[in-house]
N, CA and C atoms as a LAMMPS dump frame, in Angstrom:
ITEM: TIMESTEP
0
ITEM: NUMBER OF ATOMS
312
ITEM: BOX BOUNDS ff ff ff
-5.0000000000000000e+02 5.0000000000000000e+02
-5.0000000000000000e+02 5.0000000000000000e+02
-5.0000000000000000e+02 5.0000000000000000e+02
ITEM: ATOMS id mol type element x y z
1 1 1 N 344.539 302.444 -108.638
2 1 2 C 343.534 303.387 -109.094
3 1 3 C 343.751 303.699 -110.577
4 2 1 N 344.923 304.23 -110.859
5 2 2 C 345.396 304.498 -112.642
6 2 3 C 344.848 302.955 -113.765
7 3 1 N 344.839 301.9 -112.753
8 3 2 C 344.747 300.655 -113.906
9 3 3 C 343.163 300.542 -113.858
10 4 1 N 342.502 300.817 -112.592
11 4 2 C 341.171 301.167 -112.517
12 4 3 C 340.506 301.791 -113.943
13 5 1 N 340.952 303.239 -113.727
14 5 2 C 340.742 304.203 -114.492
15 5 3 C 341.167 303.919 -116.116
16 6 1 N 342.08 303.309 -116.166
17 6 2 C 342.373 302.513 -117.501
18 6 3 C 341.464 301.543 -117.965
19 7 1 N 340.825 300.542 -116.945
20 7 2 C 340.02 299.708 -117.9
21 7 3 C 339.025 300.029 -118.035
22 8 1 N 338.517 301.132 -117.39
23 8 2 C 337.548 302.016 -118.081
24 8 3 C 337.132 303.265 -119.043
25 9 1 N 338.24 303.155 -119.339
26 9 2 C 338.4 303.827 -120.309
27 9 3 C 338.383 305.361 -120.146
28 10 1 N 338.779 305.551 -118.652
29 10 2 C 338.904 307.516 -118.226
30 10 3 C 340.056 307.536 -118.485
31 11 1 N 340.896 306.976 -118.689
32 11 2 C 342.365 307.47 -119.151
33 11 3 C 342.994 306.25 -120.147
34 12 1 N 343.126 307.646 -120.863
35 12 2 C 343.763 306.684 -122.25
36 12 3 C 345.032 306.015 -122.028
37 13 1 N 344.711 304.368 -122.763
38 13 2 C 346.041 303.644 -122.668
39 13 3 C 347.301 304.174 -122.56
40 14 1 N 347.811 304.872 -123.299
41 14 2 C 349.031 305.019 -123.26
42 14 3 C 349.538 306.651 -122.496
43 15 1 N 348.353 307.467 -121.693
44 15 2 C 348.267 308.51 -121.194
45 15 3 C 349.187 309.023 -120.169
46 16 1 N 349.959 309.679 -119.694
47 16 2 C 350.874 309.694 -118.448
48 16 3 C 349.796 310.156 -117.496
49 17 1 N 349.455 309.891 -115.854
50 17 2 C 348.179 309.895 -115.647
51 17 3 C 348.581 309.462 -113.931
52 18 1 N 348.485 310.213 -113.281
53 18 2 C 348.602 309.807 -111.411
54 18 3 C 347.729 310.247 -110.603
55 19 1 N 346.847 309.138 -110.046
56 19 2 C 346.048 309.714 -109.242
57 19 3 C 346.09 308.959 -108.139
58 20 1 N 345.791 309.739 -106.938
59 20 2 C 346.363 310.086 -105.605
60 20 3 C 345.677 308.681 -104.909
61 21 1 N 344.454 308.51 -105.034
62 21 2 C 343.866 307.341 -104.736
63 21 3 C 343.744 307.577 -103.077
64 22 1 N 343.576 309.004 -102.642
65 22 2 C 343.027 309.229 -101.717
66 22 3 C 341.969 310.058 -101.306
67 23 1 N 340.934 309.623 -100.983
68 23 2 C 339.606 311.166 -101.011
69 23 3 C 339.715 312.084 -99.655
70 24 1 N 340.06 313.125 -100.63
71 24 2 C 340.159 314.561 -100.277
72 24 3 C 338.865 315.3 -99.573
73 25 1 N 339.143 316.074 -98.5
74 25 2 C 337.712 316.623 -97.89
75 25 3 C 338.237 317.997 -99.067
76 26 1 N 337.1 318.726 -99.515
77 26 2 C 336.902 320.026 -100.097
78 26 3 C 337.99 321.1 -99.65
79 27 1 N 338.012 320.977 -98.176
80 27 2 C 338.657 322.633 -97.318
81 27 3 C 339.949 321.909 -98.057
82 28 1 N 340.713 320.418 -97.642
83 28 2 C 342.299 320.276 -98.307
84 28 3 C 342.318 321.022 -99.361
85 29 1 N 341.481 320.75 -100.758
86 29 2 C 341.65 321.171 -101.938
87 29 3 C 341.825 322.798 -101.648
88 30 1 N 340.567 323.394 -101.191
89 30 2 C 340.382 324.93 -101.162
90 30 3 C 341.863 325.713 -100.248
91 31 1 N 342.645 324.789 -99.506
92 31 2 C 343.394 325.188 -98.5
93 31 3 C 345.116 325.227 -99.681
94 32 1 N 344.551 324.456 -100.689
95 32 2 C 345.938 324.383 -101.391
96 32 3 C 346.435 325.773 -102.243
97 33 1 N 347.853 325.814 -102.13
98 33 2 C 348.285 327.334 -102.897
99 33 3 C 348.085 327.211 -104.203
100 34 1 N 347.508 328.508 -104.609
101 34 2 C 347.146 328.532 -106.156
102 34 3 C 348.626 328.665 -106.763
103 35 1 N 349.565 329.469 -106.31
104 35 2 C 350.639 329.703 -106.91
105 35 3 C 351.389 327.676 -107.014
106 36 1 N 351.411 327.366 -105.799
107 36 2 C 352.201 326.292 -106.356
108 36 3 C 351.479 325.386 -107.236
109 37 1 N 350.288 325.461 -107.387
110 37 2 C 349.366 324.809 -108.566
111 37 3 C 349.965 325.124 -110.311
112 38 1 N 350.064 326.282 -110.063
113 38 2 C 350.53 326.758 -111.101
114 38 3 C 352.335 326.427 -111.113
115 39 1 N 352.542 326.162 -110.675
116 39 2 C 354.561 326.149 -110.441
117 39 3 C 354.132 324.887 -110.962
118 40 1 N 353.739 323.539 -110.11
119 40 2 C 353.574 322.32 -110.332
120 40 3 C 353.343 321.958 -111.862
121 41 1 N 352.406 322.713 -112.644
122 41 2 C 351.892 322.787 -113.538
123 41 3 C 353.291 322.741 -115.028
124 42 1 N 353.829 323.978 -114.418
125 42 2 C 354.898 324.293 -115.211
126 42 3 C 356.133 323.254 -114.979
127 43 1 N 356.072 322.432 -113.887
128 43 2 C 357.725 322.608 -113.763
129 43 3 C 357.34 320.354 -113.728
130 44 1 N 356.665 319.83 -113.774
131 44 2 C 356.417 318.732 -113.643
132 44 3 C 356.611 317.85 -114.273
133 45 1 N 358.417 317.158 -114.449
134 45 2 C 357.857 316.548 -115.44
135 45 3 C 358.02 314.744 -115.49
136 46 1 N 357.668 314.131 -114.241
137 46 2 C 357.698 312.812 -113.819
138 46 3 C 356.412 312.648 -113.267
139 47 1 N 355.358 312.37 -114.417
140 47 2 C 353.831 311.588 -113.451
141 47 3 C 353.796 310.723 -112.753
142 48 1 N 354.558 309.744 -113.43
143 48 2 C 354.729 308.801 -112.229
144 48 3 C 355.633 308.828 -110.918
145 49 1 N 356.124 310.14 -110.37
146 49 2 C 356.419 310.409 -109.18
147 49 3 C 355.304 310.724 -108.328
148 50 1 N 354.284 311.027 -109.107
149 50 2 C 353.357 311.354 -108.507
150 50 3 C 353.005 312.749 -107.899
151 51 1 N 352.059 313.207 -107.011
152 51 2 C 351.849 314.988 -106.958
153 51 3 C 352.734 315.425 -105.957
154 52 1 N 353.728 316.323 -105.742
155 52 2 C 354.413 317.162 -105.282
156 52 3 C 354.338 317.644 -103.832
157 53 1 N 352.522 317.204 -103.488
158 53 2 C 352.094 317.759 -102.004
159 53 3 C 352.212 316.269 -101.364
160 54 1 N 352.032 316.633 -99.972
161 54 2 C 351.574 314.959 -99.426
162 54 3 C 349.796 315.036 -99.166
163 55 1 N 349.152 314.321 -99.267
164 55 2 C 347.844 314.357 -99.417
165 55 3 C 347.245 313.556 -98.084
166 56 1 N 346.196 314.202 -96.853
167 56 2 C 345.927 313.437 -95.945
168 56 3 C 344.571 313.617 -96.569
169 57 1 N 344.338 312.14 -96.487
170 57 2 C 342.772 311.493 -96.614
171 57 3 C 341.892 311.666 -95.778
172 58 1 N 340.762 311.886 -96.181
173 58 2 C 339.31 312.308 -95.057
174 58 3 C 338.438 311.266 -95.12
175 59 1 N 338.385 310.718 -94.331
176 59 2 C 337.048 309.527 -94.84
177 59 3 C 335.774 310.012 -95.089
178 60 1 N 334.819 309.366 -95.579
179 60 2 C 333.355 309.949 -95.773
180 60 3 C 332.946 309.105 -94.609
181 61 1 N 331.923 309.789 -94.137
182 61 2 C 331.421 309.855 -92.676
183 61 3 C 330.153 309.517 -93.301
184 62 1 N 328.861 308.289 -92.309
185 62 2 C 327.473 307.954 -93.049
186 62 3 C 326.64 308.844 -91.883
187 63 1 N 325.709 309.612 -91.751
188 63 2 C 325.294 310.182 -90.346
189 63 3 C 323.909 310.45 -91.152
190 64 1 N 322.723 309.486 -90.598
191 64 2 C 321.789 309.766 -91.335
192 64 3 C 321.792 309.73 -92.479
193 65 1 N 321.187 310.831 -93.2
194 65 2 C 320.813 310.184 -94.655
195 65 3 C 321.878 311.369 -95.675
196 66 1 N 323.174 312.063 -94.856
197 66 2 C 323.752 313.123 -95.691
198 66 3 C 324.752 312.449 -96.4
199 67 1 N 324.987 312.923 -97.529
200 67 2 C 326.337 313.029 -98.577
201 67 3 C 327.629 313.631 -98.128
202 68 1 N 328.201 313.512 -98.205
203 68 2 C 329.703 314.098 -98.13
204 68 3 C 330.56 313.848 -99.105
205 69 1 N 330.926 314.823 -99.574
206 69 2 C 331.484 315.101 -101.075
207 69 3 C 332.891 314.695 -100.249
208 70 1 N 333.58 313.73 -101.484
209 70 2 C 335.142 313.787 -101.797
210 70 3 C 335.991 314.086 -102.728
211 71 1 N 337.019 314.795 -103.239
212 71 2 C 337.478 314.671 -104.359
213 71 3 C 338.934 313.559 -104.679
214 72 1 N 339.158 313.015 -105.14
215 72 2 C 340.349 312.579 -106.054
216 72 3 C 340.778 313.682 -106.768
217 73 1 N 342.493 313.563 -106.317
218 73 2 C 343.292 314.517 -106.887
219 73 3 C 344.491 314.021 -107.591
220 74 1 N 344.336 314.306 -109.015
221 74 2 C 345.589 313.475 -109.802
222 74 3 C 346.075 314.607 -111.175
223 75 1 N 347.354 314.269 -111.341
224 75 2 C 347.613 314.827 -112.204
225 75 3 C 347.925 314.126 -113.694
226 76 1 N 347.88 315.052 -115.172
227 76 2 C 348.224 314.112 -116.396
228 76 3 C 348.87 315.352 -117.23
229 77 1 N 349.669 314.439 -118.026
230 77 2 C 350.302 315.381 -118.929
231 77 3 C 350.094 315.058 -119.858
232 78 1 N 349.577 316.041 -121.135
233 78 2 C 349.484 315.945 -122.505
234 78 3 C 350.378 316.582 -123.068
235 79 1 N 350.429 316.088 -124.366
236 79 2 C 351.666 316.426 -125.468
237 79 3 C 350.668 317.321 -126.176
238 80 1 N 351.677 318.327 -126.656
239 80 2 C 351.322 319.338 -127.179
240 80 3 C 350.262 318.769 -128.786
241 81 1 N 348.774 319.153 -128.924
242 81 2 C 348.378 318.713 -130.051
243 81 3 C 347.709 317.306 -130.078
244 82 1 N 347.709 316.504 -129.178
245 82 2 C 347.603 315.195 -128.718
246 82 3 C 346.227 315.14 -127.996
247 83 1 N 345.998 314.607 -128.409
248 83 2 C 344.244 313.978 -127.738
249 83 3 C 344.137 314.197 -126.092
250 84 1 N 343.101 314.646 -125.418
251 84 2 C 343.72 314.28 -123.899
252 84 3 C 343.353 313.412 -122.96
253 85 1 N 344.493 313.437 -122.51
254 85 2 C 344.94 311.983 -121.396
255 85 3 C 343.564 311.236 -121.148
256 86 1 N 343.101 312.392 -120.427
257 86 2 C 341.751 312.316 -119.319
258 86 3 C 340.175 312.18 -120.522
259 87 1 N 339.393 311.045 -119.918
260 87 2 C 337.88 311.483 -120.855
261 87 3 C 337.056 312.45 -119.583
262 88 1 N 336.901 313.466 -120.139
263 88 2 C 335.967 314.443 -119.322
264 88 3 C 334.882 314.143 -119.53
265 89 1 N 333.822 314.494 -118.556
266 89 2 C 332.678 314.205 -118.626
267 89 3 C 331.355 313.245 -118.952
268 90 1 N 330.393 313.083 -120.079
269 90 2 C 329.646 311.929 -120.016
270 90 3 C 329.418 311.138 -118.935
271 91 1 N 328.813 309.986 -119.211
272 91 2 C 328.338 309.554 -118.181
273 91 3 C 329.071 308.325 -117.68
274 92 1 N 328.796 307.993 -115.867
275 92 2 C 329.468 307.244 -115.295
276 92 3 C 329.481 306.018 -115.807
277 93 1 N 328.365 305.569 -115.954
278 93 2 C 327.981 304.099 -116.616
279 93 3 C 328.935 302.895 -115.397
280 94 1 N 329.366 302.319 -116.402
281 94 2 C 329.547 301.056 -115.436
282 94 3 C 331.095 301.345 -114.164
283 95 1 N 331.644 302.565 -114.685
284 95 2 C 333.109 302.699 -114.024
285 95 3 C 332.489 303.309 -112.636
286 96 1 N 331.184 303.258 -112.492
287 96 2 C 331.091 304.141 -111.203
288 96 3 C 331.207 303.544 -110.089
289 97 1 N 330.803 302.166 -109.955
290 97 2 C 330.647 301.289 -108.792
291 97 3 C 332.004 301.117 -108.245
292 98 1 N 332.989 299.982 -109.464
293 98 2 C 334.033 299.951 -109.038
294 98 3 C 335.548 301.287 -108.354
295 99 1 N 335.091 302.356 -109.029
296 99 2 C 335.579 303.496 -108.418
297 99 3 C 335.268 303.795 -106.969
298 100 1 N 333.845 303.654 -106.425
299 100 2 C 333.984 303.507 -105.217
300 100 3 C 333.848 302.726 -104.455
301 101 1 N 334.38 301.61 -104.753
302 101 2 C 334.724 300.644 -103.974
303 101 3 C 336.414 300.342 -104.015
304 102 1 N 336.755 301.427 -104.733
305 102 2 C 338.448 301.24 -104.634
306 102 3 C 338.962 302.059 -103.548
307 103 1 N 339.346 303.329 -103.48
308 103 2 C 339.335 303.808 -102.122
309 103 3 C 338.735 303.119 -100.709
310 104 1 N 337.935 302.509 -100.483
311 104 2 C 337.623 302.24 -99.063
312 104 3 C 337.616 300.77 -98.708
């Protein structure tokens, strides 16, 4: 998923950058402690160990014609002053297809 995300340019080459490469149902995310979000935050300092929780995957379910939201959950560390890791936002363009066709 990280080399994914690399040749498309959502995470910069040389970025420290781990993502879980498993889709998350919403309640996991909402069910997670804010405090250890914040501990994790502070105290983290091997990305490539990867995130701290163990993460169980939800599949997306097709039932008729509904959506079911997933999230990807990853973490990155920036250097103080330093460009960041992650490109936020804009548009999907061509990284969108292959993104979901990596998970499943």
């Amino acid at each position: 998923m990280n080399a994914l995300l690399r040749e498309h340019g959502v995470v910069a080459a040389n970025a420290q950058v781990h993502v879980s490469g498993r889709l998350l149902h919403p309640d996991s995310i909402v069910a997670m402690d804010s405090g250890k979000l914040f501990r994790w935050t502070r105290e983290l300092a091997d990305v490539q160990a990867g995130l701290p929780v163990p993460l169980e995957a939800s599949a997306v379910t097709v039932k008729e014609e509904g959506v079911f939201l997933r999230y990807l959950l990853g973490v990155a560390m920036q250097e103080e002053g330093a460009d960041a890791p992650v490109k936020l936002g804009g548009s999907v363009g061509a990284r969108g297809m292959p993104l979901m066709k990596f998970p499943g």
